[in-house]
N, C-alpha and C positions, 0 to 999 in steps of 0.2 A: 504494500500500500504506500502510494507517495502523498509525502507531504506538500501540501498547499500554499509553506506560511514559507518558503525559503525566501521566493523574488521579495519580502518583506527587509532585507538586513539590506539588500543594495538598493533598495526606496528610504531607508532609516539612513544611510551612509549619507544618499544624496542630499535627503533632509537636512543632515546635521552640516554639508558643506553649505548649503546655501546657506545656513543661517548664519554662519559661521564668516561668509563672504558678504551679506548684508553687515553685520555688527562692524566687519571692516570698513565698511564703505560710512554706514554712520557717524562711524571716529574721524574719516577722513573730511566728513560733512560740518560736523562738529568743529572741526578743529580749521576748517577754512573759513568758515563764521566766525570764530575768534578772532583768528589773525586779522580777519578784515576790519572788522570792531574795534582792535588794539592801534591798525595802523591805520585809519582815522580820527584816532582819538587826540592827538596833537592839534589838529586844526582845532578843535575846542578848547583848548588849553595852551593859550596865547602867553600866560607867564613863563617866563624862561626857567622861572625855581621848578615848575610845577612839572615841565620839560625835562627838567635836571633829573628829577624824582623819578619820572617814568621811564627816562633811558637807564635810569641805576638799575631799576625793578626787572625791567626785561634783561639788560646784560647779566645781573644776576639769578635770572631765572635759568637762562640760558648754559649759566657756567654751573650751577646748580645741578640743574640735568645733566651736567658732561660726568659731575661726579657722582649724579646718581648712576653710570651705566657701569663704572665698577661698586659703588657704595649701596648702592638701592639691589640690582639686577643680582649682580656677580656675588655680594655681598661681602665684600673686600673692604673695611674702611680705613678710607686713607686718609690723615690728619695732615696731607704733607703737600699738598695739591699747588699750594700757593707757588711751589717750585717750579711748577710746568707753566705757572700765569706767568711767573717771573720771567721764565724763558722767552716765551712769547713776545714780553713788552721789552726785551731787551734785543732781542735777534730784529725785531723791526724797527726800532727806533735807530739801532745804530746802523742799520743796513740804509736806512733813509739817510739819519743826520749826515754819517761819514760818507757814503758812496752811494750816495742819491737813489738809491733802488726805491721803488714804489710800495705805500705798505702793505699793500694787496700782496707782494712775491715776499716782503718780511715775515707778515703774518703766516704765509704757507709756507717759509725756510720754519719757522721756529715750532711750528706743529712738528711736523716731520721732525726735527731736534727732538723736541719732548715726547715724541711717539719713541725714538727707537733709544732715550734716556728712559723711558719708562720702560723699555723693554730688558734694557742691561742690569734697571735696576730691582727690575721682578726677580730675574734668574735668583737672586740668594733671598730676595725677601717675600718671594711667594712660600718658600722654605718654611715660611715661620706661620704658626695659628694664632686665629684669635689677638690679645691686644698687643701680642709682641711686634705681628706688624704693624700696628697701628702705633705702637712708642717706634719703629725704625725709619718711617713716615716721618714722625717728625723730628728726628735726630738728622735725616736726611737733608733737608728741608731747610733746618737752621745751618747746617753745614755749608749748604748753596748759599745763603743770605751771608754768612762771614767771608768768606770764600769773594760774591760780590763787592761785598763793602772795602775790599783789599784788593779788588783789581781797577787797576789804573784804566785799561783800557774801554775799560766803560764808564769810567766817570767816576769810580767807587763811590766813596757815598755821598761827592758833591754831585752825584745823577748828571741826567745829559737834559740839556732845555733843546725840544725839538723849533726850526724856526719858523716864522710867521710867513704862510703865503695866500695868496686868496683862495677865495674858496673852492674847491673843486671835490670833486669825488677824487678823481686820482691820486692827489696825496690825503684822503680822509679828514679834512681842513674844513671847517666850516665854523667863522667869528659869530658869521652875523644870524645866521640862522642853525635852532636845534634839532628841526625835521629832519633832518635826513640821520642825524648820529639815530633818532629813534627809529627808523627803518630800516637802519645796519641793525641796530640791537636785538629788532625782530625779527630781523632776517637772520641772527644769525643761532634765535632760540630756535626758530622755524625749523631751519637744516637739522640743529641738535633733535629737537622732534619727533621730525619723521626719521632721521635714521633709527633712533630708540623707535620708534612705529614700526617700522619695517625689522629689526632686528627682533621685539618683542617675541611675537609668534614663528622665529626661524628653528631652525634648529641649534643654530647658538645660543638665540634668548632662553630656549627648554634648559641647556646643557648650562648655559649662569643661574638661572632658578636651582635647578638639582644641587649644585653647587654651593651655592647658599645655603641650602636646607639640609643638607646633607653630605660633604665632601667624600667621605669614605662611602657611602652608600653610592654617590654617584660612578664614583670610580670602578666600582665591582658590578655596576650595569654598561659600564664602556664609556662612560663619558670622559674622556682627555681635559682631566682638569686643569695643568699645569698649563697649555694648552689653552683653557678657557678664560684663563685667571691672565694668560700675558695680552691676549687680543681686548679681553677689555679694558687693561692698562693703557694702551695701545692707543685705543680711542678715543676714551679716556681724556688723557692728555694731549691727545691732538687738538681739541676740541678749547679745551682749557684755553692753552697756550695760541690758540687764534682768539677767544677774548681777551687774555692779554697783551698780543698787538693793537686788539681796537682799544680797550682802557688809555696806554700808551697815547694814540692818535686823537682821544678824546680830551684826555688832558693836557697835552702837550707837553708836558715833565715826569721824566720817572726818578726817581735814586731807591734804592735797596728798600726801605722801609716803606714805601708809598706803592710796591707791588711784591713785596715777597714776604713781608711781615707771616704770624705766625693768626692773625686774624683773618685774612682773606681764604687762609685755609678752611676756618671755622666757618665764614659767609659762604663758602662753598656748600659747603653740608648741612648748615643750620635751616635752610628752605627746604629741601629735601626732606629731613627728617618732620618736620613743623607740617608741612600738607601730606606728606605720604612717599615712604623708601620704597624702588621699586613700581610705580606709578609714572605715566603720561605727563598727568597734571600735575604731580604734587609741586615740586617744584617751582612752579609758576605760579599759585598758593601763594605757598610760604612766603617765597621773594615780596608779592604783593602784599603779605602781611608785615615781612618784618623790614624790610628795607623804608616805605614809607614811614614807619614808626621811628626807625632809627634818623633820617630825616630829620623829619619833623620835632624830637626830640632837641636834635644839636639844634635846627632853626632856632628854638624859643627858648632854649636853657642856654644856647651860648657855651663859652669856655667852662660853668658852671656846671653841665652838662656832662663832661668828659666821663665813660664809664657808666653813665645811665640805660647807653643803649646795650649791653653790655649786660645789665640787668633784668633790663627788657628782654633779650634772647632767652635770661638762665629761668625767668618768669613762663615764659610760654613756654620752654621746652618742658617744663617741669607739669605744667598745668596739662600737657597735650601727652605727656608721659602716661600720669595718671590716671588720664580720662577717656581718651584714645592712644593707644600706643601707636594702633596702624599709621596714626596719620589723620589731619582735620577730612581729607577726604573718604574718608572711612565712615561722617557720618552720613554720606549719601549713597552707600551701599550695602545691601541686607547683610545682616551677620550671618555667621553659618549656622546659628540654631532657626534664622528666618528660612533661610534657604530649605536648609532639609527638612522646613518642614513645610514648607511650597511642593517640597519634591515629595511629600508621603501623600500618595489618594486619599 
């Protein structure tokens, strides 16, 4: 006697791909309504402070995400990030100042730099679990910033003043108007984004989850973690280290402390963690939370202020610890005791 219900599992396959390829197309609908949203949103906001605040927010969302794709995905955190910004704002600024290169080829020397420094510097410190790499991150890190502040040829720590030209896209120069640094900044969460979009559901983004959740579990189902742990370094810091060429062109002065500090590491991470590790949006969240706050804070405390904002991070992370650990975006998505029990008839 044959069964009737077999052509059933390749109509359930099919099912489950479309739905699967709708939900992607949603994301992709979602998140082109944002963008659009974000990058009109300057023409409404004619104050230059207000300008100021929202290119912060995006480039920081943007470099946020760079560290979510080892910190959040791969689940690697790395307290040590600010080394790869540093690279960045220093391989473009002097490729422009000294030898007129344009920062658009700065920015893509000093990614590539921080991509294959992050790769020599995986090799021994992927070696280690848990918070030892996370204390060799920032031992690392500080070593680059002493290391700066002693070399001549970048300025050490009297920094390099980039010079004054008019405005163009080509050299990322813009006095008199702040539009456009705010559609570099978006442009350049965007890119961070969609690759995190497009990596998500690969088979790297499964093999960084496993990883996360389970290194030695992963490894004994075939996952190449060693492997998974340098490629998202890799990115990682590719990504960083091109907002630290735009920082650089944004403000037109770097020295050691003003991009490699041991706080830009922390602004990396602290968005990430504040909306949700391992998340699309979290990221871009957070940023919008804590960056205007911190803002807004120095604006109206002044020197008086120093260390408030500071306070304000150790305030939310703790209250968001507590309350949500996943992450502020966690509370727009069922728990898993909702779920499973959506999923019981």
């Amino acid at each position: 006697m044959t069964s009737t219900t077999l052509p059933a599992a390749p109509a359930a396959a099919a099912a489950a791909d479309s739905g699967f390829a709708a939900r992607r197309r949603r994301k992709l609908l979602i998140a082109a309504a944002v963008f659009a949203a974000i990058a009109a949103l300057p023409y409404g906001l004619r104050d230059v402070y207000l300008q100021n605040v929202l290119i912060l927010t995006l480039m920081y969302a943007a470099l946020s995400q760079s560290w979510n794709i080892l910190g959040g995905y791969c689940g690697q955190v790395s307290l040590g990030h600010a080394l790869y910004f540093g690279i960045g704002a220093y391989a473009t600024t002097v490729l422009f100042v000294s030898y007129g290169v344009l920062p658009w080829f700065g920015m893509l020397a000093g990614g590539l730099a921080s991509s294959l420094l992050a790769l020599a510097l995986g090799y021994p410190c992927f070696r280690l679990a848990g918070h030892y790499f996370s204390i060799a991150t920032i031992v690392i890190a500080e070593i680059g910033l002493l290391l700066v502040h002693n070399w001549d040829f970048v300025g050490g720590a009297m920094g390099i003043q980039w010079p004054f030209n008019p405005d163009s896209w080509w050299t990322l120069q813009f006095a008199r108007d702040k539009v456009p640094y705010v559609h570099f900044a978006l442009g350049l969460f965007a890119v961070v984004w969609l690759v995190t979009y497009l990596i998500e559901d690969s088979r790297w983004g499964y093999w960084w989850r496993a990883v996360k959740d389970d290194a030695q579990g992963a490894e004994s189902l075939g996952v190449e973690v060693f492997r998974s742990k340098m490629a998202a370094a890799a990115v990682s810091a590719f990504f960083t280290a091109i907002g630290g060429g735009f920082y650089a062109a944004y403000v037109s002065y770097i020295d050691p402390e003003s991009v490699m500090s041991f706080r830009f590491s922390l602004l990396f991470a602290l968005p990430a963690v504040l909306g949700g590790i391992g998340t699309l949006w979290g990221a871009l969240v957070g940023a919008a939370i804590l960056i205007p706050l911190t803002e807004i804070s120095r604006s109206y405390l002044g020197g008086s202020g120093n260390g408030f904002d500071l306070m304000l991070y150790g305030a939310l992370v703790m209250v968001v610890a507590l309350a949500r650990p996943e992450g502020l975006l966690s509370l727009f998505r069922p728990t898993r005791r909702a779920r499973n029990e959506e999923a019981t008839p």
